[in-house]
C-alpha positions in Angstrom: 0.0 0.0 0.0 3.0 2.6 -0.5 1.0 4.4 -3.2 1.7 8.2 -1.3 5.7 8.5 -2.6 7.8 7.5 -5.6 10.3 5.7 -3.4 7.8 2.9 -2.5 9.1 1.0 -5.3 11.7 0.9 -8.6 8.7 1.4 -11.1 7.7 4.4 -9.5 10.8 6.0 -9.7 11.0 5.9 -13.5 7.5 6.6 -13.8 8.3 9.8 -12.4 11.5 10.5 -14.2 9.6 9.6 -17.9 6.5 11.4 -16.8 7.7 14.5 -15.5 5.2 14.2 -12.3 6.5 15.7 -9.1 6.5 14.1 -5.5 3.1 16.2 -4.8 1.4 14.7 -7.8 1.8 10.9 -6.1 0.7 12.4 -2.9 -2.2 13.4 -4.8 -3.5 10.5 -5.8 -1.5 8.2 -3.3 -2.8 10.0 -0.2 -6.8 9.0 -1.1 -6.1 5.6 -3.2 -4.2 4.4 0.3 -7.4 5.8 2.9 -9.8 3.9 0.3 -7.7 1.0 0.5 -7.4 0.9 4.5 -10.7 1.4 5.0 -11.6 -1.5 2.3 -9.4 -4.2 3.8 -10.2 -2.7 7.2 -13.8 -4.3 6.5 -12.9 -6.9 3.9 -10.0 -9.1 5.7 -12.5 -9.8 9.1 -15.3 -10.8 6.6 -13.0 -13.0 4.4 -11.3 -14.4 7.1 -14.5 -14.6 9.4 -13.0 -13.3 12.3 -14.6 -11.4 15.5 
C-alpha cells in the first residue's frame, strides 16, 4: 500500500523520471487511493477471514 511517494518502489521512480510528475502529484492520488484502501481491507480481511 505505498501508493503516497515515488520511493515505495523501482517502477515508481522511472514513472516519475519519464512522466515528468513531481513528488506532490503521487501524494495526490496516493494519499486517497491508500485511505480507500485501508478502510476497504479494514472491513474486507475480518469478513473474508470470518474473524470477530
Amino acid at each position: 500500500m505505498s501508493y503516497a511517494t515515488p520511493m515505495a518502489y523501482k517502477t515508481n521512480l522511472l514513472v516519475m523520471t519519464v512522466g515528468g510528475y513531481t513528488f506532490k502529484d503521487f501524494l495526490k492520488v496516493g494519499i486517497p487511493l491508500t485511505l480507500i484502501m485501508w478502510i476497504s481491507l479494514s472491513w474486507l480481511i475480518p469478513v473474508f477471514y470470518q474473524l470477530p
